[in-house]
PDB file of N, CA, C and O in Angstrom:
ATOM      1  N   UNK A   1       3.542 -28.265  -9.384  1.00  0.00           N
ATOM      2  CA  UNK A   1       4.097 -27.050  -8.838  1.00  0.00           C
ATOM      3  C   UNK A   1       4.900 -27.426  -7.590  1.00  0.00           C
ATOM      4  O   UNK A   1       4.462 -28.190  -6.729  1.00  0.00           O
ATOM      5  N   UNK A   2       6.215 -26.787  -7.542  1.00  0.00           N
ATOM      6  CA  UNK A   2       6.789 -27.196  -6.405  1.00  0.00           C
ATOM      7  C   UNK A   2       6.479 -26.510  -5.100  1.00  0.00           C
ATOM      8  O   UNK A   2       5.449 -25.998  -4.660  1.00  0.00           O
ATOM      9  N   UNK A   3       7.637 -26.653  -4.643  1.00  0.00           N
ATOM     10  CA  UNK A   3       7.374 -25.789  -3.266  1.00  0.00           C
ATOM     11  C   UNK A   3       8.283 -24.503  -3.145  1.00  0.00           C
ATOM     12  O   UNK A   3       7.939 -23.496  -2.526  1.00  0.00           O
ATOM     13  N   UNK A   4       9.261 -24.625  -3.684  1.00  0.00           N
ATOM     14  CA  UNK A   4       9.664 -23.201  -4.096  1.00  0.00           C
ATOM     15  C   UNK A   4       9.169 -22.547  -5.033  1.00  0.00           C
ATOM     16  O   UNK A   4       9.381 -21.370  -4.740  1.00  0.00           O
ATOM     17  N   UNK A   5       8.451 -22.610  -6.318  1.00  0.00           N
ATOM     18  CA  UNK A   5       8.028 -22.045  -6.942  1.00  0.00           C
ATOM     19  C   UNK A   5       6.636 -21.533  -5.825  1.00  0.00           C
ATOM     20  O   UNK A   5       6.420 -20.326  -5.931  1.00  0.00           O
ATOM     21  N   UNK A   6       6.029 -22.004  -5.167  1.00  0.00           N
ATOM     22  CA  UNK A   6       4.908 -21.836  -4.753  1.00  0.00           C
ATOM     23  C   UNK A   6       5.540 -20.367  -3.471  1.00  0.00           C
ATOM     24  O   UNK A   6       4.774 -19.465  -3.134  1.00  0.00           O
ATOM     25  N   UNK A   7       6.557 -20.429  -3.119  1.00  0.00           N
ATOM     26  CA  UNK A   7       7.177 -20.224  -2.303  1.00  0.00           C
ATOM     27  C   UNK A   7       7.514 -18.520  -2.914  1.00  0.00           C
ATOM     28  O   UNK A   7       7.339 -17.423  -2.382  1.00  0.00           O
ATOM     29  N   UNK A   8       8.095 -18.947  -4.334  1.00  0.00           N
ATOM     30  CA  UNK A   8       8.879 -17.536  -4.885  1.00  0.00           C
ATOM     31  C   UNK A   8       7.427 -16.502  -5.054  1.00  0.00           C
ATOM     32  O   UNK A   8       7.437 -15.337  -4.656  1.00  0.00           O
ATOM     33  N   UNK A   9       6.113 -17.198  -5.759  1.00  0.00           N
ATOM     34  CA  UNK A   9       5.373 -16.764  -6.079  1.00  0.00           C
ATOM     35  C   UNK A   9       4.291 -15.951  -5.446  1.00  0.00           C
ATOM     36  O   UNK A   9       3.594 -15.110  -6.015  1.00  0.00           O
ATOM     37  N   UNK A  10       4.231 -16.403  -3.883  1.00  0.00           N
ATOM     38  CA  UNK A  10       4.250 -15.977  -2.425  1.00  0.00           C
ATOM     39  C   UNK A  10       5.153 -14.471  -2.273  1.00  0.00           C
ATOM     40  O   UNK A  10       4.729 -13.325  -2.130  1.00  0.00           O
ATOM     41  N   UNK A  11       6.036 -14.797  -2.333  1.00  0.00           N
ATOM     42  CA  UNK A  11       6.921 -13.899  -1.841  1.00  0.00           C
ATOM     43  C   UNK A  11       6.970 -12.484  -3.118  1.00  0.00           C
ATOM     44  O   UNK A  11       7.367 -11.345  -2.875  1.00  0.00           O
ATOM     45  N   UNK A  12       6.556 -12.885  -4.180  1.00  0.00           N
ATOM     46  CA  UNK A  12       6.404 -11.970  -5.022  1.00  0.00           C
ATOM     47  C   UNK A  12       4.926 -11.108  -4.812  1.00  0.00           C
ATOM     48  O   UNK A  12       4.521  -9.954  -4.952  1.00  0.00           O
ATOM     49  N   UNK A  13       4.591 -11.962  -4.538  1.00  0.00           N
ATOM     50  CA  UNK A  13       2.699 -11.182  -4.431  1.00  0.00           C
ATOM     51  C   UNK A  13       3.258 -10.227  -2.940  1.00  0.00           C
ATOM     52  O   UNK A  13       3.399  -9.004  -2.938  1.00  0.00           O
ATOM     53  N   UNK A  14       3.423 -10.824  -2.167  1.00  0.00           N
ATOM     54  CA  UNK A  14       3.561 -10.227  -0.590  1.00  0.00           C
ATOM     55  C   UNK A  14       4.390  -8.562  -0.966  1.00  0.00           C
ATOM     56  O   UNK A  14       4.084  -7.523  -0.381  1.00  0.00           O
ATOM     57  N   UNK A  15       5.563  -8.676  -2.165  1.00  0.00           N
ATOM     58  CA  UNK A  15       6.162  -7.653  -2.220  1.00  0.00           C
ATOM     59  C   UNK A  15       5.459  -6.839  -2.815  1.00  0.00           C
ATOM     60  O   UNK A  15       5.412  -5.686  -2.387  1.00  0.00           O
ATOM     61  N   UNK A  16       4.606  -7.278  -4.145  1.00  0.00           N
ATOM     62  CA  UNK A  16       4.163  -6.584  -4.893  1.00  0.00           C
ATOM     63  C   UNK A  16       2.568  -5.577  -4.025  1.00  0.00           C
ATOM     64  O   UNK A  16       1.980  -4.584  -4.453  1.00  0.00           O
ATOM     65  N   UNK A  17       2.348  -6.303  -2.862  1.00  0.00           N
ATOM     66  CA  UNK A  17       0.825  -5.889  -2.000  1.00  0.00           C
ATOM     67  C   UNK A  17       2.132  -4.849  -1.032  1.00  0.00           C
ATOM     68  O   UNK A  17       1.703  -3.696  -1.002  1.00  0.00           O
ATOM     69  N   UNK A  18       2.671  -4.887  -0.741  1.00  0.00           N
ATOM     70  CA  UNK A  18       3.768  -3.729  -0.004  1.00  0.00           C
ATOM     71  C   UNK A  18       3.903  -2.567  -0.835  1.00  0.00           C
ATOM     72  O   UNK A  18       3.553  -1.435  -0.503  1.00  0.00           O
ATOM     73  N   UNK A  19       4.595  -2.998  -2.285  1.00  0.00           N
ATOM     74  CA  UNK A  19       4.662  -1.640  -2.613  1.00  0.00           C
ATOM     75  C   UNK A  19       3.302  -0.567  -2.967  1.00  0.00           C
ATOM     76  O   UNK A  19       3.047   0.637  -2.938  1.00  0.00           O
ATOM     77  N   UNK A  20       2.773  -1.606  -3.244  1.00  0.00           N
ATOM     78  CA  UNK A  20       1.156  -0.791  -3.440  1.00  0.00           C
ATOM     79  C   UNK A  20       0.466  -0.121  -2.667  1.00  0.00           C
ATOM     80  O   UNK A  20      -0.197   0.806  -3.133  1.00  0.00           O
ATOM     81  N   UNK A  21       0.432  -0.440  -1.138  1.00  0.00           N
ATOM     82  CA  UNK A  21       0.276  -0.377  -0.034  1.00  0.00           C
ATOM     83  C   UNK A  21       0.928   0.990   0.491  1.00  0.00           C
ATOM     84  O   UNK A  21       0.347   1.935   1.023  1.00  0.00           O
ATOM     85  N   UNK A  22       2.071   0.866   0.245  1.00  0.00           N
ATOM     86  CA  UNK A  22       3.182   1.522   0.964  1.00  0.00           C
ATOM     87  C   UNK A  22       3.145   3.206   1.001  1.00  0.00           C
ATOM     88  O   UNK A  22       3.522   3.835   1.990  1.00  0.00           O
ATOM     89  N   UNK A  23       2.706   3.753  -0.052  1.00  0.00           N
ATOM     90  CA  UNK A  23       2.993   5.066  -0.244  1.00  0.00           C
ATOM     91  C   UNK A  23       1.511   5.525   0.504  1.00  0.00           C
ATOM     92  O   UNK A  23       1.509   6.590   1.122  1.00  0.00           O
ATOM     93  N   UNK A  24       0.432   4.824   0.447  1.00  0.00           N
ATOM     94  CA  UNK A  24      -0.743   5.335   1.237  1.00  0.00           C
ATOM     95  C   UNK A  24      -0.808   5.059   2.550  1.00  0.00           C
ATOM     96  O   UNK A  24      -1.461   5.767   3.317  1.00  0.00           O
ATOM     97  N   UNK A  25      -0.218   4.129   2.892  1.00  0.00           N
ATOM     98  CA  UNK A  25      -0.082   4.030   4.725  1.00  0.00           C
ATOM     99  C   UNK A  25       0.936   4.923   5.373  1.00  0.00           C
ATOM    100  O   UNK A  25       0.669   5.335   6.502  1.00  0.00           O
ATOM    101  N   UNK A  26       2.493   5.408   4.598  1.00  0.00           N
ATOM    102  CA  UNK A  26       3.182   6.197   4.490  1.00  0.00           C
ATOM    103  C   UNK A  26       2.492   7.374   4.685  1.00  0.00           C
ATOM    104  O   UNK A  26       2.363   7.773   5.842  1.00  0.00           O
ATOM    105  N   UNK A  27       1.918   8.148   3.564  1.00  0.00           N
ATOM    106  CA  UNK A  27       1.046   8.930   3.750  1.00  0.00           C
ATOM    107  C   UNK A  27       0.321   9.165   5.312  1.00  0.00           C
ATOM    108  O   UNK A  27       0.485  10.045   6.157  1.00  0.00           O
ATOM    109  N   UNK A  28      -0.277   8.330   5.281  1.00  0.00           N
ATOM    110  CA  UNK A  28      -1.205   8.156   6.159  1.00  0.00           C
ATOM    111  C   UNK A  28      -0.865   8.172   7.666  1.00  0.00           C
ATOM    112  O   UNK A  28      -1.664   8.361   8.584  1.00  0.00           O
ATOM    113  N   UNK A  29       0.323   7.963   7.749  1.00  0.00           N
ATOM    114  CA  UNK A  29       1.147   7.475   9.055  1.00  0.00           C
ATOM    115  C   UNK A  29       2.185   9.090   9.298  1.00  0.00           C
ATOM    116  O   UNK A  29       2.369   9.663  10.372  1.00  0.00           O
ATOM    117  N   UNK A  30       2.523   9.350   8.428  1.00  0.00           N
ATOM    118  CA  UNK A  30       3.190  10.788   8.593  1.00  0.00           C
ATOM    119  C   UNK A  30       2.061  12.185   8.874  1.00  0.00           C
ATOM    120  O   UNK A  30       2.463  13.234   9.378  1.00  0.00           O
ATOM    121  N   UNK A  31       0.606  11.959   8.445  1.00  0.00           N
ATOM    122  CA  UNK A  31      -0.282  13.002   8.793  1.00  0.00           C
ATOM    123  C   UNK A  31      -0.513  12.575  10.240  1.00  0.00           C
ATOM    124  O   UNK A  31      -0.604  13.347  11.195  1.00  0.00           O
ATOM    125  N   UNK A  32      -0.599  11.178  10.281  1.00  0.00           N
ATOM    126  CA  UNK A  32      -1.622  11.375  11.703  1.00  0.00           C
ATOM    127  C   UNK A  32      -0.162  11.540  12.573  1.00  0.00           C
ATOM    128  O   UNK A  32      -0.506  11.167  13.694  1.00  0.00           O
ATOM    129  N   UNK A  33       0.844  11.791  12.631  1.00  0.00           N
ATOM    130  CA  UNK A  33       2.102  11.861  13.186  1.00  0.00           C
ATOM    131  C   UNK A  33       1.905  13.363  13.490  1.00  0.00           C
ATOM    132  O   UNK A  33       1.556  13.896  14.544  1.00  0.00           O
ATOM    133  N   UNK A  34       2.140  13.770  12.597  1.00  0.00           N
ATOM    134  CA  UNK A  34       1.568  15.554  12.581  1.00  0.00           C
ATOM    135  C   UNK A  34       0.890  16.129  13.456  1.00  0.00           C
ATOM    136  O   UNK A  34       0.994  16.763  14.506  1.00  0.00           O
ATOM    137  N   UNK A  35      -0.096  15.593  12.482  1.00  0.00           N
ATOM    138  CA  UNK A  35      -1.426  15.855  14.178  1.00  0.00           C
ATOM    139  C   UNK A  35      -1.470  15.594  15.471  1.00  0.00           C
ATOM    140  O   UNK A  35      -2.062  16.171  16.383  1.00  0.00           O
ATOM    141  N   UNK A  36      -0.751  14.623  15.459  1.00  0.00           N
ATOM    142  CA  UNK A  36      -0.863  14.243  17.161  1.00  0.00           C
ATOM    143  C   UNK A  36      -0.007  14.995  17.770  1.00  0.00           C
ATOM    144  O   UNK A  36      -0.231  15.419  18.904  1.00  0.00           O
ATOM    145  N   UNK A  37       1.372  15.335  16.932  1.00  0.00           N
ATOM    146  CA  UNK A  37       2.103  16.070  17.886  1.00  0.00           C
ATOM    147  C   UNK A  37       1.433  17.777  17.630  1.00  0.00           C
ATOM    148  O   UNK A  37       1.942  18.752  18.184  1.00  0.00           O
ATOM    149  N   UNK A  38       0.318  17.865  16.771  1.00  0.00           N
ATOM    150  CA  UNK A  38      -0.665  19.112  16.780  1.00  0.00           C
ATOM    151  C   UNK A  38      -1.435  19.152  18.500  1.00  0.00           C
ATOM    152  O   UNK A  38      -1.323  19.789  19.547  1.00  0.00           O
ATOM    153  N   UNK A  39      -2.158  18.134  17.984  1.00  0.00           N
ATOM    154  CA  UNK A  39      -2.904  17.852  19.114  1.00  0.00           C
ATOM    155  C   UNK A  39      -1.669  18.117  20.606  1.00  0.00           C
ATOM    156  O   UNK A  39      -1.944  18.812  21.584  1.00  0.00           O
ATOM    157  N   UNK A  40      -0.821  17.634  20.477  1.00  0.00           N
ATOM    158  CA  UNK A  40      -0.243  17.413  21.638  1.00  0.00           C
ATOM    159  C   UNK A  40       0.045  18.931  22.471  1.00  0.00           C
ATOM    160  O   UNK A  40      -0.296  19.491  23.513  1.00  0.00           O
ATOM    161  N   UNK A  41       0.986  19.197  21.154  1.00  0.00           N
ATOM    162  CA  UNK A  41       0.963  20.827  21.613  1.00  0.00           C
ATOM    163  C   UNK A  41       0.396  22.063  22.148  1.00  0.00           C
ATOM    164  O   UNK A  41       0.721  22.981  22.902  1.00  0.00           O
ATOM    165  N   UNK A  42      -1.072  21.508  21.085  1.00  0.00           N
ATOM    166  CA  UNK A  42      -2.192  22.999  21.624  1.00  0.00           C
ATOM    167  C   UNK A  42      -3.347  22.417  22.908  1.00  0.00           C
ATOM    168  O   UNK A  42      -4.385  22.969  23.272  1.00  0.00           O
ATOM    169  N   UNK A  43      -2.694  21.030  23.442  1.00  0.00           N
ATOM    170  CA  UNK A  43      -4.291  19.835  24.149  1.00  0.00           C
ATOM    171  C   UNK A  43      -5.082  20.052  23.805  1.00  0.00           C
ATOM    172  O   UNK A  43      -5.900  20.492  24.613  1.00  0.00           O
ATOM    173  N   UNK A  44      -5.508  19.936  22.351  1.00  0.00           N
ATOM    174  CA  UNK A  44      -6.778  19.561  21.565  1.00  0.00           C
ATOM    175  C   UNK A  44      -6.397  18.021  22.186  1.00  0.00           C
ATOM    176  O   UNK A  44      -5.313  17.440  22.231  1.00  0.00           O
ATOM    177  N   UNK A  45      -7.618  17.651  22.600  1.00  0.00           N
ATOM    178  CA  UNK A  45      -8.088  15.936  23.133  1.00  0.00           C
ATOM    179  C   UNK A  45      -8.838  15.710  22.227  1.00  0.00           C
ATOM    180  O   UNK A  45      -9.365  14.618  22.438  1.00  0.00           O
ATOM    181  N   UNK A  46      -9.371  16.389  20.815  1.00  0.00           N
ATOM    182  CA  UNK A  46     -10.405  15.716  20.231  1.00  0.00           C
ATOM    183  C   UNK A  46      -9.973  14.218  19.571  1.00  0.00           C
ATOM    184  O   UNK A  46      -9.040  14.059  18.785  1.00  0.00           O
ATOM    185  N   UNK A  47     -10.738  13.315  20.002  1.00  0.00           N
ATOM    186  CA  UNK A  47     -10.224  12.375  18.963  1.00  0.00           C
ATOM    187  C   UNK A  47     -10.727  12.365  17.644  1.00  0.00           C
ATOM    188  O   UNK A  47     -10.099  11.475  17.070  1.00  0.00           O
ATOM    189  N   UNK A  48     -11.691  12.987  16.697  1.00  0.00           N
ATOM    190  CA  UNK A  48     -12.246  12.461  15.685  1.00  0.00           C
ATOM    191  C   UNK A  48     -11.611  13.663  14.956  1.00  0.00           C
ATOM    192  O   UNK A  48     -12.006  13.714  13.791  1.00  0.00           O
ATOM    193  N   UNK A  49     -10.825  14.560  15.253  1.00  0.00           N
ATOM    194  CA  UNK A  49      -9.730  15.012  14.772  1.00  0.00           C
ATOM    195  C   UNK A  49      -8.480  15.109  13.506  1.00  0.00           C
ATOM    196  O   UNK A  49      -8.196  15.931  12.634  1.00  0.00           O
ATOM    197  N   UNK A  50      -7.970  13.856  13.932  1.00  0.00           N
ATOM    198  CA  UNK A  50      -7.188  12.839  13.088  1.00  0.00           C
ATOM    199  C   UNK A  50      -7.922  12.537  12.084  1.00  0.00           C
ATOM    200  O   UNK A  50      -7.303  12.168  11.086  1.00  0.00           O
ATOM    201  N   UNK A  51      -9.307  12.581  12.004  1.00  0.00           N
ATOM    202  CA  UNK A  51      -9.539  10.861  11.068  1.00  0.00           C
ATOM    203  C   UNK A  51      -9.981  11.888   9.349  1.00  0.00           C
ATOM    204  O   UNK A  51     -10.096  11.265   8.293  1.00  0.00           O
ATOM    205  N   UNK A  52     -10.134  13.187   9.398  1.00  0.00           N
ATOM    206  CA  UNK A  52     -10.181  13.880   8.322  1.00  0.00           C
ATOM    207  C   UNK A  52      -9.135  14.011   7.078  1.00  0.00           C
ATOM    208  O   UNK A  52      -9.177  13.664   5.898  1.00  0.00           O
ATOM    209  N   UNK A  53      -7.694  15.009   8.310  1.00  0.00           N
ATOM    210  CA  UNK A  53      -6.512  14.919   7.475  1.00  0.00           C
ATOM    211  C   UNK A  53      -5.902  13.589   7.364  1.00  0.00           C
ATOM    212  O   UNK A  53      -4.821  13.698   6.786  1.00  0.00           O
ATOM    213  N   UNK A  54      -6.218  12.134   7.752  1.00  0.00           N
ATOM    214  CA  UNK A  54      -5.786  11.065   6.996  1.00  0.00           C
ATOM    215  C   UNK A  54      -6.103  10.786   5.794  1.00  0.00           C
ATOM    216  O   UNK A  54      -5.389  10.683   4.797  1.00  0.00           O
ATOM    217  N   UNK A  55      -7.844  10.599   6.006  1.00  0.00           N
ATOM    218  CA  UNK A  55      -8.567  10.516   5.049  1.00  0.00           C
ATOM    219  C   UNK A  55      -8.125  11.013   3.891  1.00  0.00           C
ATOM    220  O   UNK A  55      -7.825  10.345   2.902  1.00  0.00           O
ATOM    221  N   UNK A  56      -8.068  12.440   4.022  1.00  0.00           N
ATOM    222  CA  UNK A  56      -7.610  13.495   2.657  1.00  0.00           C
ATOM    223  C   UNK A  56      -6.045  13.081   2.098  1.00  0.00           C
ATOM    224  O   UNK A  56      -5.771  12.943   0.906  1.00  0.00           O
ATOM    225  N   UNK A  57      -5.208  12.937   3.084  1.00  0.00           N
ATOM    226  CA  UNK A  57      -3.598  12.139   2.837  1.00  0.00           C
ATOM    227  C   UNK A  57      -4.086  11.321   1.851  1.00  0.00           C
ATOM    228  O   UNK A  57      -4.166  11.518   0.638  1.00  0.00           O
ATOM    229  N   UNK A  58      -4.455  10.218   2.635  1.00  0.00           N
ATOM    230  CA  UNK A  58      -4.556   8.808   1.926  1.00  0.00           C
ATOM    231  C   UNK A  58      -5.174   8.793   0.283  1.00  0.00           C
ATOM    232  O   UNK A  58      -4.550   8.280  -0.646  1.00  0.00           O
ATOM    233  N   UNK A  59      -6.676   9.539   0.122  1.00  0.00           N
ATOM    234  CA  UNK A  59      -7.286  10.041  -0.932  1.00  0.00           C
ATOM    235  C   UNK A  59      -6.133  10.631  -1.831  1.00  0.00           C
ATOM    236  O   UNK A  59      -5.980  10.161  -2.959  1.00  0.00           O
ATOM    237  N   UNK A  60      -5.189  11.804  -1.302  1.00  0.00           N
ATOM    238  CA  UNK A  60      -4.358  12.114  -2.051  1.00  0.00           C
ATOM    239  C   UNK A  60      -3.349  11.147  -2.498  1.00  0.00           C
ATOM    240  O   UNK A  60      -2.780  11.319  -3.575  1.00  0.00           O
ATOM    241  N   UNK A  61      -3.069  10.066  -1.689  1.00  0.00           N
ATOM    242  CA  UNK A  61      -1.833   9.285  -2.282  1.00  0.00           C
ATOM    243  C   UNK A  61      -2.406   8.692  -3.576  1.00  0.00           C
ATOM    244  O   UNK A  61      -1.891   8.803  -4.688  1.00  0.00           O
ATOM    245  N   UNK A  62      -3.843   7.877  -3.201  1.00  0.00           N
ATOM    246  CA  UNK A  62      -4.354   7.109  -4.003  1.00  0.00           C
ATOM    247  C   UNK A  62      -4.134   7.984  -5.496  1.00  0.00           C
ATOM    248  O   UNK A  62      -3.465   7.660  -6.478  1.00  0.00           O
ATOM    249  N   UNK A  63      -5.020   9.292  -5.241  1.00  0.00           N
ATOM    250  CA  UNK A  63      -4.805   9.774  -6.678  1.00  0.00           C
ATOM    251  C   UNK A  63      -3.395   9.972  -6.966  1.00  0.00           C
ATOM    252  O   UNK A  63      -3.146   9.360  -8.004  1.00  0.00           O
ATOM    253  N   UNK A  64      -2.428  10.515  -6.542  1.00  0.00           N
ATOM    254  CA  UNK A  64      -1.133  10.733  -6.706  1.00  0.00           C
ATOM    255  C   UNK A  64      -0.029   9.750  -7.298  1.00  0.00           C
ATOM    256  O   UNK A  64       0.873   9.931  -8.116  1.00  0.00           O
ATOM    257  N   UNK A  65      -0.510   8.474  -6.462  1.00  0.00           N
ATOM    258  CA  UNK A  65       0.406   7.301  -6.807  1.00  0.00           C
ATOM    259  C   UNK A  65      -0.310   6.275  -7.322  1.00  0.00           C
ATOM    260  O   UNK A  65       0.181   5.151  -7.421  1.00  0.00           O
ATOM    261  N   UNK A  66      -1.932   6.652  -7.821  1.00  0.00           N
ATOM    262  CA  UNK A  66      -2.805   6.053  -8.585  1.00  0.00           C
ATOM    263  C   UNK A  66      -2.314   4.937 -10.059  1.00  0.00           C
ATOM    264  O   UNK A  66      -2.515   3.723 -10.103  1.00  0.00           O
ATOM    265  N   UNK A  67      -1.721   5.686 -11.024  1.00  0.00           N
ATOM    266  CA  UNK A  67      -1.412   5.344 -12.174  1.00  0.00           C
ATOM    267  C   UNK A  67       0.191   4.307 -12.264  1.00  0.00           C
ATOM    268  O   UNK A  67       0.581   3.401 -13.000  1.00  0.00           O
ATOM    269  N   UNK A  68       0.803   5.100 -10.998  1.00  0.00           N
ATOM    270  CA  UNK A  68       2.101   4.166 -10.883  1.00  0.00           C
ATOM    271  C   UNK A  68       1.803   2.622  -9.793  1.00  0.00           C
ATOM    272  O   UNK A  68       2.750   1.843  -9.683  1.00  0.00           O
ATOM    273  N   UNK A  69       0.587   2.327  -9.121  1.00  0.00           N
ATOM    274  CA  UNK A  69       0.266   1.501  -8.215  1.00  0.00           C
ATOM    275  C   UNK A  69      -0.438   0.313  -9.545  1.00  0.00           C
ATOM    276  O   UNK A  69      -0.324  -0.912  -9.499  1.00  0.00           O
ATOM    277  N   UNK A  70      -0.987   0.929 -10.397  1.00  0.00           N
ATOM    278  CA  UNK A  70      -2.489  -0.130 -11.226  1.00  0.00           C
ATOM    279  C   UNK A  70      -0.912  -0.294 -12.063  1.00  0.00           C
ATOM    280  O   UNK A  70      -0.662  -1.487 -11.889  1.00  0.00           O
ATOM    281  N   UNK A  71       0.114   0.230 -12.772  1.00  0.00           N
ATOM    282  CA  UNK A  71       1.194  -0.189 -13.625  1.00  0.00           C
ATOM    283  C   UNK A  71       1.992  -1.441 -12.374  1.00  0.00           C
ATOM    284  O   UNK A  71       2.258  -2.476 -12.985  1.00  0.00           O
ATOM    285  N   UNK A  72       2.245  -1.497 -11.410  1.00  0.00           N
ATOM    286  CA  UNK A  72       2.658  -2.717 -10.545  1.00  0.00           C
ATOM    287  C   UNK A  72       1.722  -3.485 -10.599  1.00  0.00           C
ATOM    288  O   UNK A  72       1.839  -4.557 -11.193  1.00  0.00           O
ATOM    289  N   UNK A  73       0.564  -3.113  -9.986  1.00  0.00           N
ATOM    290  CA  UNK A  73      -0.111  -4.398  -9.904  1.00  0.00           C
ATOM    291  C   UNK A  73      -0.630  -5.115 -11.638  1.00  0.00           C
ATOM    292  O   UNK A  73      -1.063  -6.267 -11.633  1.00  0.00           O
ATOM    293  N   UNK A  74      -0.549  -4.424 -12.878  1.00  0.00           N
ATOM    294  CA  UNK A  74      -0.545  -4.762 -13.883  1.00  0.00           C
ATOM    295  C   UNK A  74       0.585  -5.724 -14.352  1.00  0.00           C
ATOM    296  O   UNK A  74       0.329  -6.870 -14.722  1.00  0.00           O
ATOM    297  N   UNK A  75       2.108  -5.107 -14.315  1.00  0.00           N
ATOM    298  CA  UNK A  75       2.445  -5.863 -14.793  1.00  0.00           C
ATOM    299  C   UNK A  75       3.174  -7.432 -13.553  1.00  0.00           C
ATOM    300  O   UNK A  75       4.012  -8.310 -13.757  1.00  0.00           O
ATOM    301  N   UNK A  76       2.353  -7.103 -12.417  1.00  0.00           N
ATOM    302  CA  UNK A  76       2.461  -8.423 -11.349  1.00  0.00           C
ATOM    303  C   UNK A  76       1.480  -9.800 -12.273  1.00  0.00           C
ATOM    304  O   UNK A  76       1.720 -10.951 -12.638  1.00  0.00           O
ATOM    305  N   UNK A  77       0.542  -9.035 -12.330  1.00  0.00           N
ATOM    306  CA  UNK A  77      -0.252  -9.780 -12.995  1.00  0.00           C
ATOM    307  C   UNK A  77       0.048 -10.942 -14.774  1.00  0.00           C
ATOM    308  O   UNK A  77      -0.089 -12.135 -15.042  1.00  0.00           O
ATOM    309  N   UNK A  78       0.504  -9.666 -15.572  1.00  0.00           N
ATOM    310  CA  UNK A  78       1.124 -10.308 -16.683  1.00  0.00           C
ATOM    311  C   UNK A  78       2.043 -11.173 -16.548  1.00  0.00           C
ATOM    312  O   UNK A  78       2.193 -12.207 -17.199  1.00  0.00           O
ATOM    313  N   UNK A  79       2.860 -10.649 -15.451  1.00  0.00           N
ATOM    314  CA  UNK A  79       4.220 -11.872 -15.002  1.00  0.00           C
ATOM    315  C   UNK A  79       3.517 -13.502 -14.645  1.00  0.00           C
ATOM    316  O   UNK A  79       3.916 -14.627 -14.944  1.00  0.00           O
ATOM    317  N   UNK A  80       2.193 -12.984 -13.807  1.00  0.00           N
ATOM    318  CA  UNK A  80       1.793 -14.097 -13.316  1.00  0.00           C
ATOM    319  C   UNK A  80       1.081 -15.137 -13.999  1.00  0.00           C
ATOM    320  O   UNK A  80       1.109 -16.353 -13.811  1.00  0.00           O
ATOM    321  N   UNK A  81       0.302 -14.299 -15.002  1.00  0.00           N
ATOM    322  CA  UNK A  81      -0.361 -15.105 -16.128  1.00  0.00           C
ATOM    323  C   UNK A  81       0.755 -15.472 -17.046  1.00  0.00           C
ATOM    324  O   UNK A  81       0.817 -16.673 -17.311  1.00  0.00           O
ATOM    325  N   UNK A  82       1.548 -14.783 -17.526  1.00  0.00           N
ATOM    326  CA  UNK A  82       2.562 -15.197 -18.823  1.00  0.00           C
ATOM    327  C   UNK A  82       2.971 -16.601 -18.186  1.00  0.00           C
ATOM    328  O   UNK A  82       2.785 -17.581 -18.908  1.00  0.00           O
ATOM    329  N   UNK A  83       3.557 -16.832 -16.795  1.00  0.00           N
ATOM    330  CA  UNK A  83       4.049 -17.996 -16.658  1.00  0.00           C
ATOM    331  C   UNK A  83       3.468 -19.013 -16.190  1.00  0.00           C
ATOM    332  O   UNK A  83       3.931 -19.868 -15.434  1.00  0.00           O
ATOM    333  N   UNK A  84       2.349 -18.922 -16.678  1.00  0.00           N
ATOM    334  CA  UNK A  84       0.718 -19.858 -16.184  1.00  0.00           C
ATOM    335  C   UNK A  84       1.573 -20.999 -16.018  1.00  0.00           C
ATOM    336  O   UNK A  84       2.132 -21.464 -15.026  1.00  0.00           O
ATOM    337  N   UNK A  85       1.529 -21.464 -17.668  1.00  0.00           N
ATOM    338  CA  UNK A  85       1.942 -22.883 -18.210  1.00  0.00           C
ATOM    339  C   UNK A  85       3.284 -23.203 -17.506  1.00  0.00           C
ATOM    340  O   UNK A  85       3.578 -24.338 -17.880  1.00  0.00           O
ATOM    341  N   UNK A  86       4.378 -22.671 -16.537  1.00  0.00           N
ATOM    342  CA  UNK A  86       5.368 -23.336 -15.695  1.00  0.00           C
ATOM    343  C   UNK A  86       4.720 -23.274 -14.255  1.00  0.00           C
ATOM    344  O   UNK A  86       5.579 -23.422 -13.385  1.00  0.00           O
ATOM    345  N   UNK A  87       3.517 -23.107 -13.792  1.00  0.00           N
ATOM    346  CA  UNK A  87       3.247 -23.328 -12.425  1.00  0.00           C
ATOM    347  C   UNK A  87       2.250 -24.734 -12.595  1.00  0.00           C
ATOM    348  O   UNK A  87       2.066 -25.351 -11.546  1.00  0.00           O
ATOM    349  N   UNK A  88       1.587 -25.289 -13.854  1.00  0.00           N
ATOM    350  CA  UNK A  88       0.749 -25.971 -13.821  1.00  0.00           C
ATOM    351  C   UNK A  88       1.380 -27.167 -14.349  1.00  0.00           C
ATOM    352  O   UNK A  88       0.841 -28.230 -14.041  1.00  0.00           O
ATOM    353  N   UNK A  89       2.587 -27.214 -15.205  1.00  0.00           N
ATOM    354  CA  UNK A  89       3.357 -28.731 -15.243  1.00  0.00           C
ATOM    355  C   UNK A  89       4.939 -28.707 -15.070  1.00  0.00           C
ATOM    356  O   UNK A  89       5.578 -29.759 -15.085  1.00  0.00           O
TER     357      UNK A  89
END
């Protein structure tokens, strides 16, 4: 195995853990955005506040972008196994 292949194969996983990633931290990053400028507005100081409507965001992405996240990381996987036999000679 070379070093670019080792390199491309890297760089494919890294993208493929982003997009998977992406729509639930997204999520997740636009509620607690919300809230804070909630919080900010009415000086609610609570901190344990936030950590509900993320929760529920995030829960929702998972189910939401559930079936299109396991189809990436599926066919990351097939890509990765199909080309077993060119990473090993």
């Amino acid at each position: 195995m070379t070093d670019s292949v080792v390199i491309d194969l890297g760089r494919e996983a890294l993208l493929t853990v982003l997009l998977v990633a992406g729509p639930m931290l997204g999520l997740g990053l636009a509620v607690g955005l919300l809230v804070s400028i909630l919080q900010a507005t009415t000086q609610i100081q609570e901190q344990t506040l936030a950590f509900i409507p993320k929760i529920v965001a995030v829960l929702g992405a998972a189910v939401l972008f559930g079936p299109w996240m396991l189809r990436v990381m599926v066919d990351f996987s097939v890509r990765l196994l199909g080309n077993l036999h060119t990473f090993a000679g």
